[in-house]
N, C-alpha and C positions, 0 to 999 in steps of 0.2 A: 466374629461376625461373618466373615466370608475368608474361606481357605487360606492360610498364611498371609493375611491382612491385617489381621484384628479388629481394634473400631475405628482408627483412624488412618485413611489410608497415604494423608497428606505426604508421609517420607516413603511411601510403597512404590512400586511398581506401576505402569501407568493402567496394567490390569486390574490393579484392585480399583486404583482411581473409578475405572469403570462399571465395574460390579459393585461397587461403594453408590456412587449417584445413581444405576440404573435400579437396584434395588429399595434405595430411598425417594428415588421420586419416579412414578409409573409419566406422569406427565408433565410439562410444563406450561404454566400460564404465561400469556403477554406480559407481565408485568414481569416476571420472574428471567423470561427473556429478553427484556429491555433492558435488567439489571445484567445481565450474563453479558450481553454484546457489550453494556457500556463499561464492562470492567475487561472483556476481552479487547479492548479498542484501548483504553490505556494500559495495558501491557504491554502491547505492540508497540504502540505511541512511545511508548517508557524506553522500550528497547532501542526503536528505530532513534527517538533523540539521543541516546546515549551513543549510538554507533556516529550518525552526524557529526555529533560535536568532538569525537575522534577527530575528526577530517574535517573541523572548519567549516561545519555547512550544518542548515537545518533540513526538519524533516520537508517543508514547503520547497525548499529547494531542490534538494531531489526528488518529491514528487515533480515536479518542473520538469528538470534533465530527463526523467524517466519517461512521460508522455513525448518528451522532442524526442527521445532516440528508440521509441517507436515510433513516430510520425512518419508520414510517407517525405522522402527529402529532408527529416530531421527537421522538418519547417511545421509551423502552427500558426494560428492565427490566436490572440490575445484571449478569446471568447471562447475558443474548443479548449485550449489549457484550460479558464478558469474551470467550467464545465467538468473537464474529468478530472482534476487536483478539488475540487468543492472550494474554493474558493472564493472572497468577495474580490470586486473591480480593482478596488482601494487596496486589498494584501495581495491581491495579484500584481498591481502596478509597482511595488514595495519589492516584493521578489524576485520583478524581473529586474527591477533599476539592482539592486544589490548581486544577483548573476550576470548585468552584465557589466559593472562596475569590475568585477571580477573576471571579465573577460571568459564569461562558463556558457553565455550568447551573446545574439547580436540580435538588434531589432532592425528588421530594413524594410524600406516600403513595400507594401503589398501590390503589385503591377495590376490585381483585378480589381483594387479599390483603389484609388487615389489619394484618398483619404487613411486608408487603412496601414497597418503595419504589418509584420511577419516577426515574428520569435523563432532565430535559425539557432541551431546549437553549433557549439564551436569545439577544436579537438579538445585543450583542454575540460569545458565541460562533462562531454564524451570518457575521458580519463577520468573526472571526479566520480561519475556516476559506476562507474565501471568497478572502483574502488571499494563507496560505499555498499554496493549492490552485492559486490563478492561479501563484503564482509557481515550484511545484514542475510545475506543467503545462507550463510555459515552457521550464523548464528539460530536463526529459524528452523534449521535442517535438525541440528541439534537437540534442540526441543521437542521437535515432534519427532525423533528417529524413531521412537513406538507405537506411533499413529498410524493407521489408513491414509493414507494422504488423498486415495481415489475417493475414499467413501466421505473425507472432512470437504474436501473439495466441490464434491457435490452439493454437500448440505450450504457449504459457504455461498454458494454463484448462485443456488434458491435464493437465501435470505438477499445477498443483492438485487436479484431482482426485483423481490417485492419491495422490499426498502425503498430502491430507486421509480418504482414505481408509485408508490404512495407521494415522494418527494417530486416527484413530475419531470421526474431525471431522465434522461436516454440513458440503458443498460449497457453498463462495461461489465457485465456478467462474463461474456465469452473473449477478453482479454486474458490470452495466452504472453507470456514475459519472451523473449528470442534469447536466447542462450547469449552471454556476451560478445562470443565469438563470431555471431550472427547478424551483424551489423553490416546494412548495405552501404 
């Protein structure tokens, strides 16, 4: 079918992969796209749980540790986490009681609300995430070593915008990750 591929190019090269779907499908529908991202999202999911539970920690929880150590001051307020982890109130309150049961943060009152709180991360948190990140980074890298990463990356930070858009979301489209070494 397509130069040293054959018909299936599922054990080939990530080139045939490619010449494989751009030849059989000229376009794709919404529907077909809905399917694509919600099987690309448990892949991911797949992987990032299997790395987690290496390390004693879920995916919820390192999304957590990750938005605190980009936070400015590693500090958050309860309602900017749930916001960027997509989470509800109820499995927000769940994961922060279980990080910091675990001593991975602290919650401490928020000086501009008096009512309010603060989600500070703590070193070891900072270490867990550090851990999981190198080894979910590894792992990701690997996968895609024969992709564009510039040209997938663009197409990805589109479809979040609209996505987040539709969903009535503020866009973390231009969420760049800081190198780990890069922690103020």
């Amino acid at each position: 079918m397509f130069d040293g591929c054959g018909t299936d190019p599922s054990n080939k090269p990530p080139t045939c992969h490619k010449a494989f779907w751009q030849g059989s499908f000229l376009e794709v529908d919404p529907l077909t796209l809905t399917f694509l991202l919600g099987r690309l999202g448990r892949l991911t999911d797949s992987m990032t749980t299997d790395i987690c539970a290496e390390a004693a920690t879920t995916p919820a929880e390192i999304r957590v540790l990750a938005y605190l150590v980009h936070a400015p001051e590693h500090t958050a307020r309860p309602s900017d986490v749930a916001r960027f982890v997509v989470q509800t109130s109820g499995g927000l309150t769940a994961t922060l009681s279980r990080l910091e049961s675990a001593g991975l943060i602290e919650r401490r009152p928020d000086p501009a609300d008096g009512r309010g709180k603060l989600v500070v991360l703590s070193e070891d948190g900072r270490r867990l995430h550090d851990t999981v990140i190198t080894r979910l980074t590894d792992a990701t890298a690997a996968a895609v070593a024969d992709l564009d990463l510039d040209d997938v990356g663009t197409h990805v930070r589109d479809l979040i915008i609209a996505l987040e858009r539709a969903a009535g979301l503020p866009t973390s489209a231009g969420f760049v990750a800081n190198s780990l070494g890069a922690h103020a």
